[in-house]
C-alpha positions as a Markdown table, in Angstrom:
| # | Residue | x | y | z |
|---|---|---|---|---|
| 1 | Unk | -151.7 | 112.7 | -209.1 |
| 2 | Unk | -151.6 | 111.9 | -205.5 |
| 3 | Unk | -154.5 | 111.0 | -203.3 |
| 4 | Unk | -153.6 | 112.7 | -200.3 |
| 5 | Unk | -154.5 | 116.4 | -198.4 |
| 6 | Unk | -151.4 | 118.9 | -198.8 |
| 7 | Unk | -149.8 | 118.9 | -195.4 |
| 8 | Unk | -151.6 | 122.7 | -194.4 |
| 9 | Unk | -154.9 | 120.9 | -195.0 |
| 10 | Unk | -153.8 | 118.1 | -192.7 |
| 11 | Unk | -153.2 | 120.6 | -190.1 |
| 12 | Unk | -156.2 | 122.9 | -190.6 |
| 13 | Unk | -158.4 | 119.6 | -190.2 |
| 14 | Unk | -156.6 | 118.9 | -186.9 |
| 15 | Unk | -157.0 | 122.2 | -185.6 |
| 16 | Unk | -160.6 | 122.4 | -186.3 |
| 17 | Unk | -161.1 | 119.2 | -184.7 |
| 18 | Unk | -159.2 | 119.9 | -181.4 |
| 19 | Unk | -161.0 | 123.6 | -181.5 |
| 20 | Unk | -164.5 | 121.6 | -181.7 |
| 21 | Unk | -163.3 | 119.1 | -179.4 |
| 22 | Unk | -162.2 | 121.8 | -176.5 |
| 23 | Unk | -165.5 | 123.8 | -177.2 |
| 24 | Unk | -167.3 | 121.0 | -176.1 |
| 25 | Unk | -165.8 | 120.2 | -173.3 |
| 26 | Unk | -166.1 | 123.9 | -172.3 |
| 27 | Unk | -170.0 | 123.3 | -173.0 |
| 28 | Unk | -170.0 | 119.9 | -171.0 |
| 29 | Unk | -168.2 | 121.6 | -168.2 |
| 30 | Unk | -170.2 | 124.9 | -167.6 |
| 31 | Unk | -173.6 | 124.0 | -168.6 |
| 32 | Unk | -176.8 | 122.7 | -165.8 |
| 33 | Unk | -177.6 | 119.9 | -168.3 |
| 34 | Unk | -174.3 | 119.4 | -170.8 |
| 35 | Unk | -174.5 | 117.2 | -173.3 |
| 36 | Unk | -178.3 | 117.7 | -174.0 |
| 37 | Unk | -177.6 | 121.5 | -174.3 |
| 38 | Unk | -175.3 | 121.0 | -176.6 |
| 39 | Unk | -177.2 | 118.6 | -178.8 |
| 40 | Unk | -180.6 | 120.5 | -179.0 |
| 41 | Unk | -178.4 | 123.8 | -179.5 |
| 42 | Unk | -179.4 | 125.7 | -176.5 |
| 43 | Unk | -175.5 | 126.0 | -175.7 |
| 44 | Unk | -173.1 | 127.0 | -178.4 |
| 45 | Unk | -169.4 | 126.3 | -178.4 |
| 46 | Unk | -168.4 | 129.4 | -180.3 |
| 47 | Unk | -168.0 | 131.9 | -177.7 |
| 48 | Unk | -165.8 | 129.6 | -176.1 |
| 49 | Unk | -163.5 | 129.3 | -178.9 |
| 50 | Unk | -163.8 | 133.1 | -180.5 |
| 51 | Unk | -160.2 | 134.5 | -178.7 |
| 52 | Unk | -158.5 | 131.7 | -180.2 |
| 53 | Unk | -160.1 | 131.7 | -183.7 |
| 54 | Unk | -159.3 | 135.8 | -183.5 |
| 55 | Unk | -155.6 | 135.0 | -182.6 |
| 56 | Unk | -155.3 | 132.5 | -185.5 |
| 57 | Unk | -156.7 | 134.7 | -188.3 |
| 58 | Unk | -154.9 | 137.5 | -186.4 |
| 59 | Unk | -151.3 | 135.7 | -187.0 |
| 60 | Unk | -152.1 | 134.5 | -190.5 |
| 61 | Unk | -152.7 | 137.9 | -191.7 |
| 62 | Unk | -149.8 | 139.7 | -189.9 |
| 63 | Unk | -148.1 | 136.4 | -191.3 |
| 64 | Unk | -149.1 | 137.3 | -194.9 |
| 65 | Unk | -148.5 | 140.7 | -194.6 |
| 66 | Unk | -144.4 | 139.9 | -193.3 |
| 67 | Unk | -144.4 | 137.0 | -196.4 |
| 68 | Unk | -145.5 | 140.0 | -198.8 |
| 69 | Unk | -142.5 | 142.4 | -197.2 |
| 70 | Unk | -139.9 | 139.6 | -197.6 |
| 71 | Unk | -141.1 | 138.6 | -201.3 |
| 72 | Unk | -141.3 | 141.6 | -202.4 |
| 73 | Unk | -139.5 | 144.6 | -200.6 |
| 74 | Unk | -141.1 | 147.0 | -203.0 |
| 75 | Unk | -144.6 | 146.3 | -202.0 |
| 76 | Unk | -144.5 | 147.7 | -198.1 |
| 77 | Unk | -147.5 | 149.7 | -198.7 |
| 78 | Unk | -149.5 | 147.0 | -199.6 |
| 79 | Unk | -148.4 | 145.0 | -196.9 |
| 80 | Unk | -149.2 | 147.4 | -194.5 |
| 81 | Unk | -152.6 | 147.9 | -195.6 |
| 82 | Unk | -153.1 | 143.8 | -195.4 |
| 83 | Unk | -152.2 | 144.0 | -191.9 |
| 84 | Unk | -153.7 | 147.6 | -190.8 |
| 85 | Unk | -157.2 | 146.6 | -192.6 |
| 86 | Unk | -157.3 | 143.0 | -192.8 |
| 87 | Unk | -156.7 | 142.9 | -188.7 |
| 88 | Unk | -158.8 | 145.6 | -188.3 |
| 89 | Unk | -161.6 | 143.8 | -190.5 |
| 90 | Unk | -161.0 | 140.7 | -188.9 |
| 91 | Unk | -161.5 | 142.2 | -185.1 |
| 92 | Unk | -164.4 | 144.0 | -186.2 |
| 93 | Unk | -165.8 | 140.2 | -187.7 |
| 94 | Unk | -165.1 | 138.6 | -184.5 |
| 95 | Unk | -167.0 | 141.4 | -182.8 |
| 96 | Unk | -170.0 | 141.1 | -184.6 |
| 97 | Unk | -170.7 | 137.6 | -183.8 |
| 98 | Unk | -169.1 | 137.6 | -180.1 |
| 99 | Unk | -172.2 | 140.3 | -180.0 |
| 100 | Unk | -174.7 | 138.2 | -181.4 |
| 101 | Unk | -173.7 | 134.9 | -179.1 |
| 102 | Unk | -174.2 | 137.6 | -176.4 |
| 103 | Unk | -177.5 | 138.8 | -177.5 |
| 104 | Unk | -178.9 | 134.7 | -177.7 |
| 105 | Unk | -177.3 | 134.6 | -174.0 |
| 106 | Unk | -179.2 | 137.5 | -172.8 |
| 107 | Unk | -182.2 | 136.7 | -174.2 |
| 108 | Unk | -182.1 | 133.2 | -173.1 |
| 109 | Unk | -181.7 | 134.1 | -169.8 |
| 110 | Unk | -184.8 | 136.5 | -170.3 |
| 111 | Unk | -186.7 | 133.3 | -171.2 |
| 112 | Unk | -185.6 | 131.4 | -168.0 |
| 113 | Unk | -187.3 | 134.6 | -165.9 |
């Protein structure tokens, strides 16, 4: 048995870290007080990454959806319902919480007032 991660691993890792990396500099950047923000989780570096996590999952499904097509040219209903739903789901997901980083926005500028 080998030790080491399987090369998608390696790469999910890496984009995690640059995605956590870039959020915070977003945070650093826009926010009065930066760093602090960002450590006593006033400022959240999800909204700043949400259109790219929604154009990742986006491509992977459309991906697995064209992999189930070219496996298996027999199954192009079920491939069309992994793309049609499982992009639809995955918009409506990335909605929900885009909303509820909005609502914790809102309301913490009510608590500035």
């Amino acid at each position: 048995m080998s030790d080491s991660l399987p090369p998608l691993a390696v790469i999910g890792i890496a984009v995690a870290a640059l995605l956590f990396v870039a959020g915070l500099i977003v945070i650093i950047v826009a926010s009065d007080s930066g760093l602090r923000d960002f450590i006593e989780f006033r400022a959240f570096i999800t909204p700043a990454i949400m259109t790219i996590v929604w154009v990742l999952g986006a491509a992977l499904i459309t991906l697995v959806a064209v992999l189930t097509v070219v496996n298996d040219t027999s199954s192009l209903l079920p491939a069309l319902l992994y793309f049609l739903v499982g992009n639809l789901g995955w918009r409506v997901f990335v909605e929900v919480l885009v909303v509820v980083f909005s609502i914790h926005d809102s309301l913490r500028k009510i608590e500035k007032k």
